[in-house]
C-alpha positions as CSV (number, residue, x, y, z in Angstrom):
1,X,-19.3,-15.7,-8.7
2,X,-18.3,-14.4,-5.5
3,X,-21.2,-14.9,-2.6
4,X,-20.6,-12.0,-0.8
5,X,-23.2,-12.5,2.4
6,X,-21.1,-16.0,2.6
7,X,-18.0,-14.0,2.7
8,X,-19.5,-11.5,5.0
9,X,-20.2,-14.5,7.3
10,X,-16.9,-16.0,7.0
11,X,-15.5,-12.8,8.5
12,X,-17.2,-11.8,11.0
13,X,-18.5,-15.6,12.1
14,X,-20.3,-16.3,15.8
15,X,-22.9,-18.8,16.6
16,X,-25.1,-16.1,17.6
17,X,-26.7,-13.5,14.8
18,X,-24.8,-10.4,14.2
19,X,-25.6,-7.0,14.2
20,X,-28.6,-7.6,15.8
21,X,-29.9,-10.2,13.5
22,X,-29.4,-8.6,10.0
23,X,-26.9,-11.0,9.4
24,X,-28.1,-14.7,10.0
25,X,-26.1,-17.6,11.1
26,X,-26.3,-19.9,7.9
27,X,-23.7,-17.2,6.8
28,X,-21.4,-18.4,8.6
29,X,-19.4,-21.2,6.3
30,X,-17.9,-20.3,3.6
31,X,-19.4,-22.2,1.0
32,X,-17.5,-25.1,-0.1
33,X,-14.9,-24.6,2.6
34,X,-14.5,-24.7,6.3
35,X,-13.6,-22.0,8.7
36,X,-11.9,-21.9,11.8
37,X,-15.6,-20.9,13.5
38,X,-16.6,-24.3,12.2
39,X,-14.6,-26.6,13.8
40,X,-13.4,-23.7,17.2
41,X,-14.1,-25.8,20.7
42,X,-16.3,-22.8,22.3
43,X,-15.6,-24.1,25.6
44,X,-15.4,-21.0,28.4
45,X,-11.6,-21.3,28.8
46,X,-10.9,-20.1,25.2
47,X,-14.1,-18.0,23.5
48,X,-12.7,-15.2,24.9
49,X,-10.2,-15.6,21.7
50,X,-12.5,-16.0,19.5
51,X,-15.0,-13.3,20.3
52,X,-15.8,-10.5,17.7
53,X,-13.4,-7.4,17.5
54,X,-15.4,-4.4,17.6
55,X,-15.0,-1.6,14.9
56,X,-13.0,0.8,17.4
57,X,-10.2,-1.6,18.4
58,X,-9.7,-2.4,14.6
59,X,-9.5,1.6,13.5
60,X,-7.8,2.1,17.1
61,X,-5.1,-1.2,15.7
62,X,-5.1,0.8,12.4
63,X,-4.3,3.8,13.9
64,X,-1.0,2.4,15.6
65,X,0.4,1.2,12.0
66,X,-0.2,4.9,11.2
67,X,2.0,6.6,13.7
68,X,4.7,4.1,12.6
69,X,4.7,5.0,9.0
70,X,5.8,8.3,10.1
71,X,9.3,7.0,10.7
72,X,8.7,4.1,8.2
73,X,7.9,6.6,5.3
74,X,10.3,9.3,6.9
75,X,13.4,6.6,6.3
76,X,12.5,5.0,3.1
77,X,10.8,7.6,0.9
78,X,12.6,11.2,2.3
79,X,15.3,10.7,4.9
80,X,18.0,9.2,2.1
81,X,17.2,12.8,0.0
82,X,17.4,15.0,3.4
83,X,21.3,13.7,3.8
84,X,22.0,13.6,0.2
85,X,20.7,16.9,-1.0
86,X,20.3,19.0,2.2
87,X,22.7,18.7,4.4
88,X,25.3,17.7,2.0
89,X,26.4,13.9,3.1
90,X,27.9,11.5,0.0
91,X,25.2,9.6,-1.8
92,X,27.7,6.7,-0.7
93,X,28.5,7.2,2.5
94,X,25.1,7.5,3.8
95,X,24.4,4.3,2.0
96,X,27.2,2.9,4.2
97,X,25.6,4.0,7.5
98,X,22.6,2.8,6.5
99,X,24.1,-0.8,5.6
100,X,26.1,-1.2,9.2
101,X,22.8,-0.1,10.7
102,X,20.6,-2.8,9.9
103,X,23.2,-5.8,11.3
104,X,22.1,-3.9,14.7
105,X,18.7,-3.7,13.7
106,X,18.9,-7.4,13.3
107,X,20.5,-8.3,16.6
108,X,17.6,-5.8,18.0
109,X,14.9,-7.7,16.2
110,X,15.7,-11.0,18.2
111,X,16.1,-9.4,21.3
112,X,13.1,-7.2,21.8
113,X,11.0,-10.4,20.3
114,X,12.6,-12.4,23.0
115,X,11.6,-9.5,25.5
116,X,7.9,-9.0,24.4
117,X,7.7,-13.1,24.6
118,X,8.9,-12.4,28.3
119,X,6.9,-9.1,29.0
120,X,5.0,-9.6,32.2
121,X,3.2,-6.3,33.1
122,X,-0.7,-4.8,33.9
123,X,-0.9,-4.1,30.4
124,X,-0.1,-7.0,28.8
125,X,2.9,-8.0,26.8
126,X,2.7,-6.0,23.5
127,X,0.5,-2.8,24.5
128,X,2.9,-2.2,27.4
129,X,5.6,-1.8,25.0
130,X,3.4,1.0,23.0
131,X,2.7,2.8,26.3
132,X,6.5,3.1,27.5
133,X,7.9,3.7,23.6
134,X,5.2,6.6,22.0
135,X,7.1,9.6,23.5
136,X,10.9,8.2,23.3
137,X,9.9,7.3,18.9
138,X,8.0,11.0,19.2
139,X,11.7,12.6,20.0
140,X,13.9,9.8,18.1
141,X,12.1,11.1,14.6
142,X,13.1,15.3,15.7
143,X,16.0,14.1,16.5
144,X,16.6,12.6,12.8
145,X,16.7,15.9,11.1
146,X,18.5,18.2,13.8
147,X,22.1,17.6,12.1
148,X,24.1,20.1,13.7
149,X,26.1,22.4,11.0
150,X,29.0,21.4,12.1
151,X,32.3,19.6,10.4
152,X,31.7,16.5,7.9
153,X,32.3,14.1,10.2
154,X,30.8,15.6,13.0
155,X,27.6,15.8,11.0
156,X,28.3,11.5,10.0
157,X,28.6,10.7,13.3
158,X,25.4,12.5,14.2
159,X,23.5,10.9,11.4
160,X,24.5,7.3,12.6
161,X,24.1,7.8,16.6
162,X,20.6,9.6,15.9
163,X,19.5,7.1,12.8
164,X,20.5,3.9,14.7
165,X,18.6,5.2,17.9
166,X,15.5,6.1,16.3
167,X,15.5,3.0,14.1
168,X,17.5,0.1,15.6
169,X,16.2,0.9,19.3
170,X,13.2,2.7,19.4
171,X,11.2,1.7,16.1
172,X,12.2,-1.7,16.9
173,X,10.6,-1.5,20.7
174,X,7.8,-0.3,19.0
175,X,6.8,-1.5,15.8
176,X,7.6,-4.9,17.0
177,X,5.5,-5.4,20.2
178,X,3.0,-3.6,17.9
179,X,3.1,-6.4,15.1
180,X,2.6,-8.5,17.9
181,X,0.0,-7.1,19.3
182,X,-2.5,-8.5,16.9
183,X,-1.3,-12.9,17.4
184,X,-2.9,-11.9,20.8
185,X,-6.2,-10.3,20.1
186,X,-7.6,-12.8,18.5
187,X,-6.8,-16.8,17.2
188,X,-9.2,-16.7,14.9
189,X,-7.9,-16.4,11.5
190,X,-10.6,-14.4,9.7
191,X,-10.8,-11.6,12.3
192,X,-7.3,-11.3,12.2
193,X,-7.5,-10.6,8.6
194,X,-9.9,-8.2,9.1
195,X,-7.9,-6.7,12.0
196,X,-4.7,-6.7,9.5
197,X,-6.9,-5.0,6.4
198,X,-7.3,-2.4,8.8
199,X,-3.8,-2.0,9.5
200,X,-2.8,-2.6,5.6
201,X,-5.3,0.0,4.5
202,X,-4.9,2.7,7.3
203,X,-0.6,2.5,7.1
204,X,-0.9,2.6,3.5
205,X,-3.4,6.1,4.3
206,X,-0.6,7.4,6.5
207,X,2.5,7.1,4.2
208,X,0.9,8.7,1.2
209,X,-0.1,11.3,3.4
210,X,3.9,12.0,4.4
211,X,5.3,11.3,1.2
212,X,2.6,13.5,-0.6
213,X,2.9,16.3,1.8
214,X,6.3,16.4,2.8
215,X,8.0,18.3,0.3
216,X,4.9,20.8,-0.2
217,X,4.9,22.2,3.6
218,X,8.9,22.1,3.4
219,X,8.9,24.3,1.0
220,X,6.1,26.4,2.5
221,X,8.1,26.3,5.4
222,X,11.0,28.5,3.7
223,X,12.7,24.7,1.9
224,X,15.4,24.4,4.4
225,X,17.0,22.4,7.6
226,X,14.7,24.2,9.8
227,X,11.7,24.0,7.7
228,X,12.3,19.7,8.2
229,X,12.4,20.1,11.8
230,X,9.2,21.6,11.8
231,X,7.4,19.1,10.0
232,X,8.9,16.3,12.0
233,X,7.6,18.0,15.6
234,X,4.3,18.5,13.9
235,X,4.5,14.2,12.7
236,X,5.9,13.7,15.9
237,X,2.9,14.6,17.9
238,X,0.6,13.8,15.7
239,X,1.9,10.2,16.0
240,X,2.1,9.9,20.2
241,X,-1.4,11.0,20.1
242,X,-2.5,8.2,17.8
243,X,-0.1,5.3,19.6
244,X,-1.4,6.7,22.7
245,X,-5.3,5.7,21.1
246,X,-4.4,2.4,19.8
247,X,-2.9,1.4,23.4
248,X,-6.2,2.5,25.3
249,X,-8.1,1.0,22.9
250,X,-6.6,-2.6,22.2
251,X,-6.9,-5.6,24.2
252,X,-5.2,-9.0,24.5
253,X,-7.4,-11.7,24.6
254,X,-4.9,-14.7,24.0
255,X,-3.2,-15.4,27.0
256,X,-0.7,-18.2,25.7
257,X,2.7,-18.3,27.1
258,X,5.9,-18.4,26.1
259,X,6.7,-22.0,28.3
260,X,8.2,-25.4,27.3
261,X,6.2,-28.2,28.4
262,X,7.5,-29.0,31.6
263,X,6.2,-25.1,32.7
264,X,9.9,-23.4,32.1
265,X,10.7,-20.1,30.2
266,X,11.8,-20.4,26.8
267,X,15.9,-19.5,26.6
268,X,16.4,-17.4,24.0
269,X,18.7,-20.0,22.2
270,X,15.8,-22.5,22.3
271,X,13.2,-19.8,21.0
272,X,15.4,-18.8,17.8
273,X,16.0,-22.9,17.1
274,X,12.7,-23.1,17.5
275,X,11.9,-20.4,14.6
276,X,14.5,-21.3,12.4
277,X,12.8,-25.2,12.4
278,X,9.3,-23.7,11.3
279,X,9.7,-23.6,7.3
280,X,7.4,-20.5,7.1
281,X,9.2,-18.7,9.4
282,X,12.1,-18.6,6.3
283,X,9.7,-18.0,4.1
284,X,7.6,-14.9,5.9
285,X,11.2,-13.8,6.6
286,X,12.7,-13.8,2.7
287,X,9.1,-12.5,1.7
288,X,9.7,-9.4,4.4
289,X,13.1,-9.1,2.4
290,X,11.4,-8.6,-1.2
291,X,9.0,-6.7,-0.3
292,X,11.4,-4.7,1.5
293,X,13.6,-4.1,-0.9
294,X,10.8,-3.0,-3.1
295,X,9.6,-0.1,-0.6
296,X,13.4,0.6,-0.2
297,X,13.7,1.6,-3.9
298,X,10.7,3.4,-4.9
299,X,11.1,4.9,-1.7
300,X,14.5,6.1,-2.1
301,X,14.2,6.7,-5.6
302,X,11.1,8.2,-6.1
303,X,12.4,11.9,-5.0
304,X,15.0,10.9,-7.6
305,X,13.3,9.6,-10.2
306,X,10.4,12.3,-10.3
307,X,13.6,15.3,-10.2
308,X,16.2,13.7,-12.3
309,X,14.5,11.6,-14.9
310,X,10.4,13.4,-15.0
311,X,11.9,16.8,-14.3
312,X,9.9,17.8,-11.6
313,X,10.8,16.8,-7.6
314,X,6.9,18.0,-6.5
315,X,5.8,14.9,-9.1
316,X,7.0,12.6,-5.7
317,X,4.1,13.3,-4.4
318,X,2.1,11.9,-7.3
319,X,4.1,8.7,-7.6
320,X,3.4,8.2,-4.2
321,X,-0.6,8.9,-4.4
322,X,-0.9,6.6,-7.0
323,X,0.7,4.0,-5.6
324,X,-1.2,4.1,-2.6
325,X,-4.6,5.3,-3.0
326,X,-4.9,2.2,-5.4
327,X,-3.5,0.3,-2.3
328,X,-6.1,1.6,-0.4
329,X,-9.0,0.8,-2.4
330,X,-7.7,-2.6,-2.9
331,X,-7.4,-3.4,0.6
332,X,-11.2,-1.9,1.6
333,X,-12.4,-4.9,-1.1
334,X,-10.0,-7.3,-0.1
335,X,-11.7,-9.3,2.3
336,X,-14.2,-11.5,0.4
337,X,-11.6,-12.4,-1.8
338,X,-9.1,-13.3,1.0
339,X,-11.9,-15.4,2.4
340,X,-12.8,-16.9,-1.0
341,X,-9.6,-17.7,-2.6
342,X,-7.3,-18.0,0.3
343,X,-4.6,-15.4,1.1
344,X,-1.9,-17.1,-0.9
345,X,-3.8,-16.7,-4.1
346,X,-4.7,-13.1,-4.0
347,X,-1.5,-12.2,-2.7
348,X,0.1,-14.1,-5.8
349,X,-2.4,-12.0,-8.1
350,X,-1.1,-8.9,-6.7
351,X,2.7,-10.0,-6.8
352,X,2.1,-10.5,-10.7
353,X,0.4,-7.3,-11.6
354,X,2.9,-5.3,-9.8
355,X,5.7,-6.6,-12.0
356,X,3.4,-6.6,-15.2
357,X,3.2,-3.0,-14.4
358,X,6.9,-2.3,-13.9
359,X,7.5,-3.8,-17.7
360,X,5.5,-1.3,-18.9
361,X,8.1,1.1,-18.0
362,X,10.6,-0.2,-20.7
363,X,8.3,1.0,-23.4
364,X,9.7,4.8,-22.1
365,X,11.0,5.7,-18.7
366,X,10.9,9.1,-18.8
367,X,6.6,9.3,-19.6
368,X,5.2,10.1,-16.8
369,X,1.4,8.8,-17.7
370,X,3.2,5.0,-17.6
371,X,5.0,5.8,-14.5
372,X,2.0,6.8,-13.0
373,X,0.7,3.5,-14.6
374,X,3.2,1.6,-13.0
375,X,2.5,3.0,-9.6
376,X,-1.1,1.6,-9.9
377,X,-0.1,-1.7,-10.6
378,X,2.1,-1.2,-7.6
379,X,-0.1,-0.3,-5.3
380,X,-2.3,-3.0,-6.2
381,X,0.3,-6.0,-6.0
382,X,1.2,-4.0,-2.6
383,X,-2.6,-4.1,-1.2
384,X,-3.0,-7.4,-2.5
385,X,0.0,-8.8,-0.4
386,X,0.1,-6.6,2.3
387,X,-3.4,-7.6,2.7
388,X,-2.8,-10.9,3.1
389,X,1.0,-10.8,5.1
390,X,0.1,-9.8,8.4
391,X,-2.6,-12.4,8.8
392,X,-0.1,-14.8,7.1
393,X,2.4,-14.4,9.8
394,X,-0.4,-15.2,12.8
395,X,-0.4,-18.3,11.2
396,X,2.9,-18.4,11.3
397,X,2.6,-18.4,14.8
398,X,-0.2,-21.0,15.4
399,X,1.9,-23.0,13.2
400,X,5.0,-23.3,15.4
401,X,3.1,-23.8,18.4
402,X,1.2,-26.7,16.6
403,X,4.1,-28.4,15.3
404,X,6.1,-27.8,19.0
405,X,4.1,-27.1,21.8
406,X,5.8,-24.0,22.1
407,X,4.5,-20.4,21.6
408,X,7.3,-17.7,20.6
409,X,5.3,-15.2,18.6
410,X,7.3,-11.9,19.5
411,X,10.5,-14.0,17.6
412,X,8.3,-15.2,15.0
413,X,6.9,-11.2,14.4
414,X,10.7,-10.3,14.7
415,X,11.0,-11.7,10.8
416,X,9.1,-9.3,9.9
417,X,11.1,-6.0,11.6
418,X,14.2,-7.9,10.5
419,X,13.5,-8.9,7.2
420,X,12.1,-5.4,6.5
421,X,15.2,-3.4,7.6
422,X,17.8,-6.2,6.1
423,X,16.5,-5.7,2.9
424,X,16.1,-2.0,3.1
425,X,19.5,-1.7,4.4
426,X,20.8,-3.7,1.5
427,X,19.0,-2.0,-0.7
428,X,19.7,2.2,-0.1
429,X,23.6,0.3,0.5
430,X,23.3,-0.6,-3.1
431,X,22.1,2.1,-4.4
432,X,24.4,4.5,-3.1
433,X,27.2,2.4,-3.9
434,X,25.7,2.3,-7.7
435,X,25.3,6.2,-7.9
436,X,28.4,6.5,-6.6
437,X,29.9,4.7,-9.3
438,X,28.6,7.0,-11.8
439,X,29.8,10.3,-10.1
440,X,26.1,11.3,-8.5
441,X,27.3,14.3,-6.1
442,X,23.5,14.8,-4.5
443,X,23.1,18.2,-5.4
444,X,24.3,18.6,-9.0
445,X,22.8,18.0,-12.0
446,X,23.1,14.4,-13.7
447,X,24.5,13.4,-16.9
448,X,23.1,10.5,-19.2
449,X,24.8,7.7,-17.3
450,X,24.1,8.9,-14.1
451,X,20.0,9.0,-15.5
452,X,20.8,5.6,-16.9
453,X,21.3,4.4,-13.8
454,X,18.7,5.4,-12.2
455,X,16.3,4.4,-14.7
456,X,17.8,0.7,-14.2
457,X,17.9,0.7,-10.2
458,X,14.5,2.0,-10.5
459,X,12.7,-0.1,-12.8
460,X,14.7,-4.1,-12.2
461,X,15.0,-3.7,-8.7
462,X,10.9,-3.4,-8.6
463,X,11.0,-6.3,-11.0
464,X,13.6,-8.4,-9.6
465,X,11.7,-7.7,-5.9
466,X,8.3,-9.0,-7.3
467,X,9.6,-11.4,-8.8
468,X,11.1,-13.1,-5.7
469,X,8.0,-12.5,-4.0
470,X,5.9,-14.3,-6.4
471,X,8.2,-17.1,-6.4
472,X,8.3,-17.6,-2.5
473,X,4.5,-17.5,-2.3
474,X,4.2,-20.8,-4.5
475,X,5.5,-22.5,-1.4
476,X,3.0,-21.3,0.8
477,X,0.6,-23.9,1.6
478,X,-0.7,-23.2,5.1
479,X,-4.1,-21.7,3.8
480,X,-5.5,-25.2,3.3
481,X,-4.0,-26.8,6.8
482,X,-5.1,-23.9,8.9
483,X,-8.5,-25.0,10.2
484,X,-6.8,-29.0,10.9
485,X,-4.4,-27.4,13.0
486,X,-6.7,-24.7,15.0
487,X,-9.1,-27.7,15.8
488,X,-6.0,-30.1,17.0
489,X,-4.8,-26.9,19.2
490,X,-8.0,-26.8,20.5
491,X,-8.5,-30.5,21.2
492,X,-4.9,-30.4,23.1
493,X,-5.5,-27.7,25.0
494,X,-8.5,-29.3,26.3
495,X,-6.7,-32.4,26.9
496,X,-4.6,-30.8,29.9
């Protein structure tokens, strides 16, 4: 049985008593393991890293992972159907632009990591970058849904100068220093799980709010081009006033730089050899993929799926909530289990029952009480490993600088942007190129292959992206090493 006051300990560990002495000290290792509090060198040159993170900062961290999710969820779960089925853009072709996009997404990635890792400024390295982006991603998500009416290729060349600026530029500038951010508030792996819960649980708040509410206040709006612009001014404010909170808010505590030994700056040649020789970084980076390519097609189907094959477009809404209120609820309990059984193993759990609930749907596609069945068991494989993957990749980190010397963590974070928008790029290319192979026109009504299609897009590429996940996790190991290598980081450090 789970000890929960062990757990509790485990999380929020310091060798004084917390919150004012309700919670006493003994809590503090795990039973039957040992924490990175345990063996930490609490010498006055690093406890600053390891000091608690007050409730604020993680809620004003959350907050930031919110504003992002308005593009995030905007470009997944909506934008696809916007071109498609109101402005009038071939299922196909906006598959295409999509696809060419994310090779400059991925040169982006590696660049703004390298920048971040070279970020010198009053602010820091990653909150600087949430400063000077809010207000360019504010206009950059307007600017998505202001296609003029103008000639079919006028309006395709729109869509790819405005989708590549918002995504491949400005979401990159942001949503990576923003990943980052969290490597440098704290080293200590438990806090940074909390920190990441918070992040999990709040994002996963934010895009069922969009998804959910989209379509309703469109068509309260009057259900046309304007009516989308309107919403996206309303998100787009919405979302520099939260960005603006997490920046004022945050702070970096880990001041470890981006140097070879002999004092240098890292090249950028030598930082991406350097990722490319940490075997988790491939891993994090394929797992990004699959799970990417999982929120590219419930996201891109779901509007789909809910019109075509339930019959009813406002039932999007409902996929979506069920999904991610069960996301929600798993993250807020998440913690003592993280703690208990490693983050590996519950992220494993949750890989599983998200395909075990995607099965279910060959029993009868078109019922909507086991889609909505399905969408649970989503959302909990989704809380389970989302919950686990941001906290995963600061380990990442500490990893590569154990094995090197060498600290490159805005590359390292750059696997996640880039394996997220590789695999959603791949995906939305795919399935426009499948629809468009069965005659889908976007607005018309579809025939029986057309429906078949969709069923089988929807319901293999959730399997087929589970799947791979739960397979890539078995080769995560790092769980067991972590505390070995804090403790050898620590006894180096204080070597020089």
């Amino acid at each position: 049985m789970i000890n929960y006051q062990q757990c509790i300990g485990g999380l929020f560990h310091q060798k004084r008593e917390l919150l004012h002495g309700l919670i006493p000290a003994e809590w503090y290792i795990v039973k039957g393991r040992t924490t990175v509090s345990s063996v930490q060198n609490k010498s006055p040159g690093n406890q600053r890293e390891f000091e608690p993170i007050h409730l604020k900062e993680k809620f004003s961290y959350g907050l930031g992972d919110v504003a992002c999710n308005v593009v995030f969820a905007l470009t997944t779960s909506l934008l696809f159907y916007f071109y498609t089925n109101v402005i009038g853009i071939g299922v196909g072709t906006v598959g295409t632009i999509m696809l060419i996009s994310r090779f400059f997404d991925g040169i982006s990635d590696v660049l703004i990591g390298h920048l971040v890792d070279r970020t010198h400024s009053r602010h820091g390295k990653s909150r600087a970058w949430i400063l000077w982006m809010m207000f360019p991603y504010g206009l950059s998500a307007i600017l998505l849904f202001t296609v003029p009416p103008a000639s079919s290729m006028v309006r395709i060349i729109y869509v790819f100068i405005t989708y590549n600026f918002c995504t491949t530029v400005v979401y990159t500038s942001l949503n990576l220093p923003y990943a980052t951010l969290a490597t440098l508030m704290t080293r200590d792996t438990d806090q940074r799980s909390v920190i990441n819960l918070f992040r999990t649980g709040m994002s996963a708040i934010g895009n069922l709010i969009i998804t959910a509410i989209t379509f309703p206040l469109v068509t309260l709006l009057g259900n046309t081009q304007q009516a989308w612009i309107e919403v996206s001014i309303g998100y787009a404010v919405v979302s520099i006033v939260m960005l603006y909170v997490c920046f004022h808010n945050c702070h970096e505590r880990v001041n470890k730089e981006t140097k070879t030994r002999d004092g240098k700056k890292v090249p950028l040649w030598m930082g991406i050899k350097l990722c490319l020789s940490n075997p988790y970084f491939i891993l994090f980076f394929f797992l990004t993929v699959f799970l990417s390519f999982y929120e590219a097609v419930t996201g891109t189907c779901n509007a789909y799926y809910a019109q075509y094959i339930l019959g009813n477009r406002d039932l999007c809404g409902a996929l979506s909530s069920f999904e991610n209120i069960p996301q929600v609820i798993t993250v807020l309990i998440l913690a003592p289990f993280l703690i208990r059984f490693g983050k590996r193993n519950v992220a494993l759990i949750g890989a599983a029952a998200a395909v075990i609930g995607t099965v279910s749907l060959f029993f009868n596609p078109t019922s909507i009480s086991l889609s909505l069945f399905a969408c649970v068991m989503r959302g909990i494989g989704k809380g389970c490993f989302r919950g686990a993957k941001y906290s995963m990749l600061a380990d990442i980190i500490e990893y590569g600088a154990w094995k090197s010397g060498i600290r490159v963590q805005g590359l390292v974070v750059s696997a996640t942007t880039a394996g997220q928008k590789f695999g959603s790029g791949i995906t939305n290319a795919a399935f426009g190129a499948l629809m468009s192979m069965v005659g889908f026109a976007g607005t018309a009504v579809i025939n029986a292959t057309q429906s078949a299609m969709l069923i089988r897009i929807y319901i293999i590429g959730n399997i087929l992206a589970w799947g791979g996940i739960c397979i890539l996790l078995l080769f995560y190991r790092l769980d067991k090493i972590y505390p070995r290598i804090i403790a050898d980081m620590q006894a180096r450090e204080a070597a020089e």
